[in-house]
C-alpha positions as CSV (number, residue, x, y, z in Angstrom):
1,X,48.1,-31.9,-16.2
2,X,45.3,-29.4,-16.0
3,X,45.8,-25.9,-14.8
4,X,44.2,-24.2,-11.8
5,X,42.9,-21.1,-13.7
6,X,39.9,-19.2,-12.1
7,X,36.7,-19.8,-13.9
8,X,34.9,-16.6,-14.9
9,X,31.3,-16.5,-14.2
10,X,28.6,-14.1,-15.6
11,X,25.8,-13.3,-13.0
12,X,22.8,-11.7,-13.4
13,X,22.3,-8.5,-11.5
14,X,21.3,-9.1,-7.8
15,X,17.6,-10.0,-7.1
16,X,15.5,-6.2,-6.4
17,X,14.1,-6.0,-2.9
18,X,10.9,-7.2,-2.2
19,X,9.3,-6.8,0.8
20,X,5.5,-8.0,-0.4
21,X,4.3,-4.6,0.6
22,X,5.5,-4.2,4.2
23,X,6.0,-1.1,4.7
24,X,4.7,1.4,7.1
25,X,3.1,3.3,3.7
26,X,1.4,0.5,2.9
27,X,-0.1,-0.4,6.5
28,X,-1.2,2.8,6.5
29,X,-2.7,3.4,3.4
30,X,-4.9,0.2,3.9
31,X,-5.8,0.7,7.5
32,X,-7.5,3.7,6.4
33,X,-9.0,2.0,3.1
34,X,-10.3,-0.9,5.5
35,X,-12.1,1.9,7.9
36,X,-13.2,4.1,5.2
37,X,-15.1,0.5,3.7
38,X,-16.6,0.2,7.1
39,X,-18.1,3.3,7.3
40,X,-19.6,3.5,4.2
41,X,-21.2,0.0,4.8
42,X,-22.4,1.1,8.1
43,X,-23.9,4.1,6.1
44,X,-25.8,1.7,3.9
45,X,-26.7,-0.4,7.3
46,X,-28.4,2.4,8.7
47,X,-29.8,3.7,5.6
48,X,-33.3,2.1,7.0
49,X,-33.6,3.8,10.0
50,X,-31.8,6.7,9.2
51,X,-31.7,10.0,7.0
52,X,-28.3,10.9,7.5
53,X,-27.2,7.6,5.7
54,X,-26.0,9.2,3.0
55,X,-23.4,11.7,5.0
56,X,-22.1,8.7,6.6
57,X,-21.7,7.1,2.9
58,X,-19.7,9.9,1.5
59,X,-17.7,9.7,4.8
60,X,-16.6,6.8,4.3
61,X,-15.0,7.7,0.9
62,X,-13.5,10.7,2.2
63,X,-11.7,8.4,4.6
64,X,-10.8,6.1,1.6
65,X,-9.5,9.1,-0.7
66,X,-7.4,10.7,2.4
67,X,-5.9,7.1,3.4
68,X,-4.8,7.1,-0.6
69,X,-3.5,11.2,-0.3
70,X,-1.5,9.8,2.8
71,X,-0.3,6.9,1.3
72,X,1.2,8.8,-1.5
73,X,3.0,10.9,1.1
74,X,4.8,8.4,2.7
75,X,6.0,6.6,0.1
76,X,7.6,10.3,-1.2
77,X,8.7,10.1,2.2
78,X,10.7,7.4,1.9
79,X,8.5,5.1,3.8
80,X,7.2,2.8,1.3
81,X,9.3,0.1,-1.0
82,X,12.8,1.5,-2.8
83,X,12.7,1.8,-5.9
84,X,15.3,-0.5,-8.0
85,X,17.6,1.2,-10.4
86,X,17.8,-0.8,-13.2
């Protein structure tokens, strides 16, 4: 006759969240990258008929490097994707 004993079974550790990036730090972060690109294109667009082209340029990466700041902020924030301890 065979016994009913409880099998023992070793599992890995659970699977880490992943959440592909959605998180309100990431939204944010590349809302402002994606206007900060648009402005500096539209700085190179009317760099023709223009001669403040190149203060709309630089714009545009001042709106790229604040969206980054920002982004770094909320993820400190707690905003972004947790961090798995391992």
């Amino acid at each position: 006759m065979t016994e009913n004993k409880p099998e023992i079974a070793y599992l890995p550790p659970g699977v880490p969240p992943n959440n592909h990036g959605h998180t309100v730090a990431a939204w944010v972060t590349m809302a402002g990258i994606t206007l900060g690109t648009l402005i500096a294109s539209w700085g190179v667009i009317v760099a023709q008929s223009s001669s403040a082209w190149l203060v709309i340029f630089v714009l545009g990466f001042v709106v790229i490097g604040a969206a980054l700041i920002v982004g770094l902020v909320l993820r400190n924030l707690g905003m972004g994707q947790k961090k798995v301890q391992r």
